[in-house]
N, C-alpha and C positions, 0 to 999 in steps of 0.2 A: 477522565477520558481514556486513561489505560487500560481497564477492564472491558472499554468497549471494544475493541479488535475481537480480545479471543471469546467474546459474546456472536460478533458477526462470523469469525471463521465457525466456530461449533455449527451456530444455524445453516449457514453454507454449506459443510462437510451431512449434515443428518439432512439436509434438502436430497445433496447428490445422492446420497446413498437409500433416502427414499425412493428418489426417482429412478435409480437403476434396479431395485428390487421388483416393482412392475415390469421393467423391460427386459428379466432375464429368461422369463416364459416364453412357451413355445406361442409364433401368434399362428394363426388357424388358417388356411386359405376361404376361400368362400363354402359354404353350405356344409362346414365342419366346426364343430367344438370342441373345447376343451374337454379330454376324457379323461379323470382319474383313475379308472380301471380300466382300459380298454382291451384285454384279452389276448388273446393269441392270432384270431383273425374275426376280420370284421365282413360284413356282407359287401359281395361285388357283382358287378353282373354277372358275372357264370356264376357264380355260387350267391344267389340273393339269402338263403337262409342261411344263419349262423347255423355249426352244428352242434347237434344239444350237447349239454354237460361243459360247455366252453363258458365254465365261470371262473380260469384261470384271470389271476387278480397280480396285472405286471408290478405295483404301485411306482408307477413312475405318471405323469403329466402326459397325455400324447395327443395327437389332435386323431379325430374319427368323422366319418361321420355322420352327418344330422340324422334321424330318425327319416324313414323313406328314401334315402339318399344312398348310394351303392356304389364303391371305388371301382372307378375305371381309367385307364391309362394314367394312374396317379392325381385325377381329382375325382370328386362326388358330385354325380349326375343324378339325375330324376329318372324314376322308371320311364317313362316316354324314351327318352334318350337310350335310357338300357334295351328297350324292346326293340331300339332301330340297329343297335348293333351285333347283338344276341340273339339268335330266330327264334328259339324257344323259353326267350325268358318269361313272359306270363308263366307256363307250366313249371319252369322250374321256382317262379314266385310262388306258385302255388303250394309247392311240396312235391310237384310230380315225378317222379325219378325220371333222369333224362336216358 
């Protein structure tokens, strides 16, 4: 029976330190993921296009986000949303110099 404690505390200790290892990452708000390279800036409604050659590579974990989705007032909306607060975001989605 002696050898069973420090059998139960090891399993304990490598549980806890499992389960803190998941919960040390960043978690994501809604309509963002997890981005391992996520660059220097990301598309928002004033500026829906990245600008080219922005394949600066942070390596750090960051959240971004979703593909379609464009930072505004610090969360990620739907173009819909971006066109109601932005007058000319269609043309600027498009490429058109504003």
């Amino acid at each position: 029976m002696s050898s069973f404690y420090p059998a139960l505390i090891t399993l304990l200790v490598a549980t806890t330190v499992s389960t803190l290892a998941f919960d040390l990452g960043p978690h994501c708000a809604e309509n963002e993921d997890l981005d391992e390279c996520p660059g220097l800036n990301e598309p928002t409604c004033e500026m829906p296009i990245k600008e080219k050659g922005d394949g600066t590579c942070l390596m750090i974990l960051k959240c971004a986000c979703k593909k379609n989705f464009y930072r505004h007032s610090e969360k990620c909306v739907s173009a819909s949303v971006c066109a109601g607060v932005v007058k000319d975001f269609e043309k600027r989605l498009a490429g058109a110099t504003v």
